[in-house]
N, C-alpha and C positions, 0 to 999 in steps of 0.2 A: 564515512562515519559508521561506526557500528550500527547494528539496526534497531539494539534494544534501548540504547542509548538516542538514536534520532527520535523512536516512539515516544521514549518518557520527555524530551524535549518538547515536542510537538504536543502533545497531550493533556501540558501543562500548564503551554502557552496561552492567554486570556485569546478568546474569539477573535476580536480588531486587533489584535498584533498579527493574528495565524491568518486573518484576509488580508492586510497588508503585505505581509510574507509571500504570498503565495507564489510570485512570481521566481522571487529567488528563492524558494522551497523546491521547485519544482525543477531548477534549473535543466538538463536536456533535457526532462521529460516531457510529452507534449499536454497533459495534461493532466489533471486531481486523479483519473480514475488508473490509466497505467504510476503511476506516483504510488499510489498506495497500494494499488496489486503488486507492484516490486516490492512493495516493504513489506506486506505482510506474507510475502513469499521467503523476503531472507528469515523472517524473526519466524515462519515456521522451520526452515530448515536449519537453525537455530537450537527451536525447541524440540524436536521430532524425536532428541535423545534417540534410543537403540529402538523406536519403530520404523519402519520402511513408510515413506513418504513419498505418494505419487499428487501432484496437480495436475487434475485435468480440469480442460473448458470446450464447452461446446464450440464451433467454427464460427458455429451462429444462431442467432435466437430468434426467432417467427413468433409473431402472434399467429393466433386461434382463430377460425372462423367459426364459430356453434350456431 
């Protein structure tokens, strides 16, 4: 499915349908937070028009000891 098209679906959705959902929303993915980092990757390279689009992500995130 298109990605701006899943968005406006999902977004519009009432809360208890979208938890009910979730499992077949989700379908491969193993869970909400790769699920929506793919999506909001298509609909930025999507949006990015004629700017140069880099995602980057840390390997890994540490807490702090202060």
């Amino acid at each position: 499915m298109e990605a701006e098209l899943e968005y406006h679906r999902l977004s519009s959705m009432p809360l208890n349908d979208l938890i009910a959902s979730t499992s077949r929303i989700l379908g491969s993915f193993p869970n909400t937070y790769t699920y929506t980092k793919n999506l909001c990757e298509r609909l930025m390279k999507i949006r990015q028009g004629s700017v140069p689009l880099c995602i980057v992500r840390p390997a890994i995130i540490n807490t702090s000891y202060l």
